[in-house]
N, C-alpha and C positions, 0 to 999 in steps of 0.2 A: 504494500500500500504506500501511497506518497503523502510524504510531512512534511509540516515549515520547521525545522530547526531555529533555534540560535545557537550557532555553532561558536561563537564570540561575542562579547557584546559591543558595541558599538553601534553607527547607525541605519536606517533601516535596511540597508542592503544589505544585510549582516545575518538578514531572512534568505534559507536558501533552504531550495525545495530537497529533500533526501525521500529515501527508500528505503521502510521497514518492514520486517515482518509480518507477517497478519496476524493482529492478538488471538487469543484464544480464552476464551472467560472463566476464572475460577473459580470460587465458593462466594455468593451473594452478588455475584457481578454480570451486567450485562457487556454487551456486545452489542452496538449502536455506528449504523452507517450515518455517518454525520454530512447533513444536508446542509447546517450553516452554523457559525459560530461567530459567535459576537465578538469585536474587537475594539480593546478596552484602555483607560488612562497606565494600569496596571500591566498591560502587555510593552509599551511603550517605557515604560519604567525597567523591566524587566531586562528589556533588549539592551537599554543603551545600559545597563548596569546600577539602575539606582534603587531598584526595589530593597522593599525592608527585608523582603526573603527568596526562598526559590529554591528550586533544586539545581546540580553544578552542570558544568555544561559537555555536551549539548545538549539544550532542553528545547521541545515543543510548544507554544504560548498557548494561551486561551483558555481563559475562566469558566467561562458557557457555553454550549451549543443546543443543536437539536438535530433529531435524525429519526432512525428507522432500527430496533429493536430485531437484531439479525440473527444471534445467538442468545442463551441464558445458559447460566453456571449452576453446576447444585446449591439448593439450600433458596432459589431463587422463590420468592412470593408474588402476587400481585402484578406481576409480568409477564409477558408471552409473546413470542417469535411476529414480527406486525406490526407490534404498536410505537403507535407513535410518543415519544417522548422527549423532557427536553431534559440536560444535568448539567452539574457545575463539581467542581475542582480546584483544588489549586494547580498552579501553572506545572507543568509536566505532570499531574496528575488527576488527568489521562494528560490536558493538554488538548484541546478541542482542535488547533490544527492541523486536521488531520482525517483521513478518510475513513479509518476506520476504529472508535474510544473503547475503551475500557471504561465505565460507569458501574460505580458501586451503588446498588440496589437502591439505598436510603439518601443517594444522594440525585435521586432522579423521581420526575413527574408524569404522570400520565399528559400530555394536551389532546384534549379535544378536536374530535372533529370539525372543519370550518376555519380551525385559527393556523393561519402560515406556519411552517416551520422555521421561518428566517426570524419571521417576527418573534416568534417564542423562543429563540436563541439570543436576544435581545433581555429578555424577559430575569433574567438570575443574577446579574449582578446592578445596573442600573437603574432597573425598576423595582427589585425589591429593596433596593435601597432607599429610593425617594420615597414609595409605599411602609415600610418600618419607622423612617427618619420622621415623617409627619404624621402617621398615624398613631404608631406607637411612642415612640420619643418624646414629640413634641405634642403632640394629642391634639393636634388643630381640629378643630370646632365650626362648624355653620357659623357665618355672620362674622368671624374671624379673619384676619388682613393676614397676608404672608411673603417677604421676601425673599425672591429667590436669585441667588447669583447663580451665573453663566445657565440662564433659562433655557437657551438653545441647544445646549450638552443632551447628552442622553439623559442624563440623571435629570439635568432642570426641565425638560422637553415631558419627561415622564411626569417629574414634580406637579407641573403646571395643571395638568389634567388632573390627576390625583386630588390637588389641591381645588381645583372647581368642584370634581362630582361630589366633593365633602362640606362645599357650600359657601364656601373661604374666597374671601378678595385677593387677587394676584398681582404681585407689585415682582414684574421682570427686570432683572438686568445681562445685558448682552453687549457685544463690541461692534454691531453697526445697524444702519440700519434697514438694511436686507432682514437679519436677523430679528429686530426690534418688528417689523410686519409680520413676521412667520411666527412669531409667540402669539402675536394677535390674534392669528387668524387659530390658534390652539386655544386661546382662553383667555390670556391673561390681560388683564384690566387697566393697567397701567405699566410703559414698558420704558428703561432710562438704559440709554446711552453711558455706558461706564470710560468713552474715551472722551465724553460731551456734557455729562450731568454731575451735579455735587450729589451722591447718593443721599448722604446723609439730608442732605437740605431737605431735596426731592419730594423724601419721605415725610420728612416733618408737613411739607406742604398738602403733602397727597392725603393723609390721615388727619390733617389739621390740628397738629402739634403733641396727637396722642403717641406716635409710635407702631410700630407693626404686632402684632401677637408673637407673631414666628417669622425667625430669620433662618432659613437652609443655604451652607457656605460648604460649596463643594472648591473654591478657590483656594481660602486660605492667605495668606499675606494680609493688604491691606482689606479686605474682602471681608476676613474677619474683624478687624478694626469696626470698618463700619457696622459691620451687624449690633456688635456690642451699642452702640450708639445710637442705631435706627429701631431697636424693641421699644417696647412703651413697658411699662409697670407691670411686673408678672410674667413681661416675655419669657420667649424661649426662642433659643439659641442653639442650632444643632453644625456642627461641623463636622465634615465625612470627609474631608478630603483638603490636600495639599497641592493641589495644582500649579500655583503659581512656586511654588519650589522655593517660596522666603518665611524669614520670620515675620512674625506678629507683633507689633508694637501696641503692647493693651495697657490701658489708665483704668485700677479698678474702680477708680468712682466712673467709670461710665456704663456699671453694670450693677455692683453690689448697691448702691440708694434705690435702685427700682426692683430688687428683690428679683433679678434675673438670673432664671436658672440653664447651665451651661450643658449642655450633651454630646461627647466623642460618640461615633460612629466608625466602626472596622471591620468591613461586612465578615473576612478570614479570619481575624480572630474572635469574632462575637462565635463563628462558625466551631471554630476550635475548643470555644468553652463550654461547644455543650448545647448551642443552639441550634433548633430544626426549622428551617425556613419551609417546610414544604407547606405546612397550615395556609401560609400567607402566600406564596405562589400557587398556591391551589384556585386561591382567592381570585388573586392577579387573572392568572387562565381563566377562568368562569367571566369576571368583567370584560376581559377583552373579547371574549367567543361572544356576550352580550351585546356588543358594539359599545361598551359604555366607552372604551381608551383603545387609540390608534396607538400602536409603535410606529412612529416614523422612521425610517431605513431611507436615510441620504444616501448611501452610495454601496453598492454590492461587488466584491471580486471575487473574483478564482482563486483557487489556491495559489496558484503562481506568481498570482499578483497581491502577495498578502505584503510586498515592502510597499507597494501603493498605498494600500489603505493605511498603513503606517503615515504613511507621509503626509496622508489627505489629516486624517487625527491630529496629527504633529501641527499642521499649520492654524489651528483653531476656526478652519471656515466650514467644518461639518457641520450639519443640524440635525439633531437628532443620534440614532444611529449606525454606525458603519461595521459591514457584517463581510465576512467570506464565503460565498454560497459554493460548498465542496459536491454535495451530491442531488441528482434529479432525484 
């Protein structure tokens, strides 16, 4: 079968197609022809060498995918040669880029009939992130304001929806404005320019000097700054992520006077300690088969061309999305 390696790390060219074995599935494990896999800030991390973990090299990237359920291992449950499913992993384990995964039973979903398999390789690490980070974390509320940086990401693209069908006011930020229309035309209610607007001001204006309920900072650096700044009394504050790859410069009087409460989010190690995401992706698949939330999927490659989609992620001008579709 053919994989993307990273056989070095460095940059995206550093993705090179190889040839392996064909797994064979062992005790609770399936065997999945992988139709598409999502590709992620964490694969990106990985390749050029900055990720916080990994396995050494050479390893296979990709957190998520989804496919076609080809063989089962003894001891297997709730599964059979057919079905459609989607799993997640840490990087080289299975390692979604690739035509043919190893999926450990408990760490895969049935999808429903009717819901793409591109899209539901989307589905495991972006969206049940923006879906835990507001519903459970932050516990946004009907009638409730909510900011979200880099809305156009997969995670804020997801957020956005997430956060309308729950009944919440959407205050976007994004880098232009291409971007700034396409969150609109998703939901959200109020969309600022982060190369063109004072956030912080923005917000004060927009909410009329109360503050937002919840801020979701998938950035990080000054991203985070503002958040602390733009809650109102009782916010909530969720951070998932480091994107901008700086530190934080935080003044706690601009959090501790309004009784705001702070929340890390680390989809791999929330995973590690014990937590079963499937509940909540079960979730996910039933609204999306519903039509209640599109995955938008900017852009789809071949395996071959998985340093493209690399490169497209890399430049910050994807919306949504960006998947490798490996199998019909």
């Amino acid at each position: 079968m053919r994989v993307v390696q990273v056989a070095e790390f460095g940059p995206a060219q550093n993705l090179v197609l190889a040839e392996e074995p064909d797994p064979t599935p062992g005790a609770g494990q399936l065997l999945v022809s992988v139709a598409a896999a999502g590709v992620n800030r964490s694969d990106l991390l990985f390749r050029s060498g900055r990720y916080h973990s990994g396995p050494p090299l050479p390893a296979v990237p990709g957190g998520e995918g989804a496919g076609t359920v080809v063989a089962v291992g003894p001891d297997v449950t709730g599964f059979a040669v057919g079905d459609r499913v989607l799993g997640w992993g840490g990087i080289g384990a299975p390692g979604f880029y690739r035509e043919l995964a190893l999926v450990q039973q408990d760490k895969a979903v049935l999808v429903p009939e009717g819901v793409d398999l591109a899209a539901a390789a989307g589905l495991p690490i972006a969206w049940l992130s923006a879906w835990h980070c507001l519903r459970a974390l932050a516990e946004l509320r009907a009638g409730e304001t909510v900011l979200i940086h880099a809305a156009a990401s997969g995670v804020g693209s997801a957020a956005v929806q997430i956060a309308k069908d729950l009944g919440a006011t959407v205050i976007g930020v994004v880098g232009s404005a291409d971007k700034q229309r396409w969150i609109s035309e998703l939901g959200a209610d109020h969309t600022l320019n982060r190369h063109a607007a004072d956030i912080v001001a923005e917000v004060e204006r927009v909410t009329e000097g109360r503050g937002v309920h919840v801020a979701l900072d998938a950035v990080g650096g000054l991203a985070f700054a503002q958040s602390l700044k733009a809650v109102g009394s009782g916010g909530r504050v969720v951070a998932l992520a480091n994107v901008a790859l700086a530190p934080s410069t935080v003044d706690t009087r601009d959090f501790y006077p309004k009784n705001v409460r702070i929340n890390g989010f680390q989809l791999t190690n929330l995973m590690r300690a014990g937590w079963d995401p499937r509940p909540e992706l079960r979730e996910l698949l039933s609204a999306v088969h519903e039509g209640r939330f599109t995955v938008p999927i900017d852009a789809s490659f071949p395996l071959a061309d998985a340093a493209k989609a690399h490169l497209l992620l890399e430049s910050g001008d994807s919306q949504g999305k960006v998947v490798l579709t490996i199998q019909a």
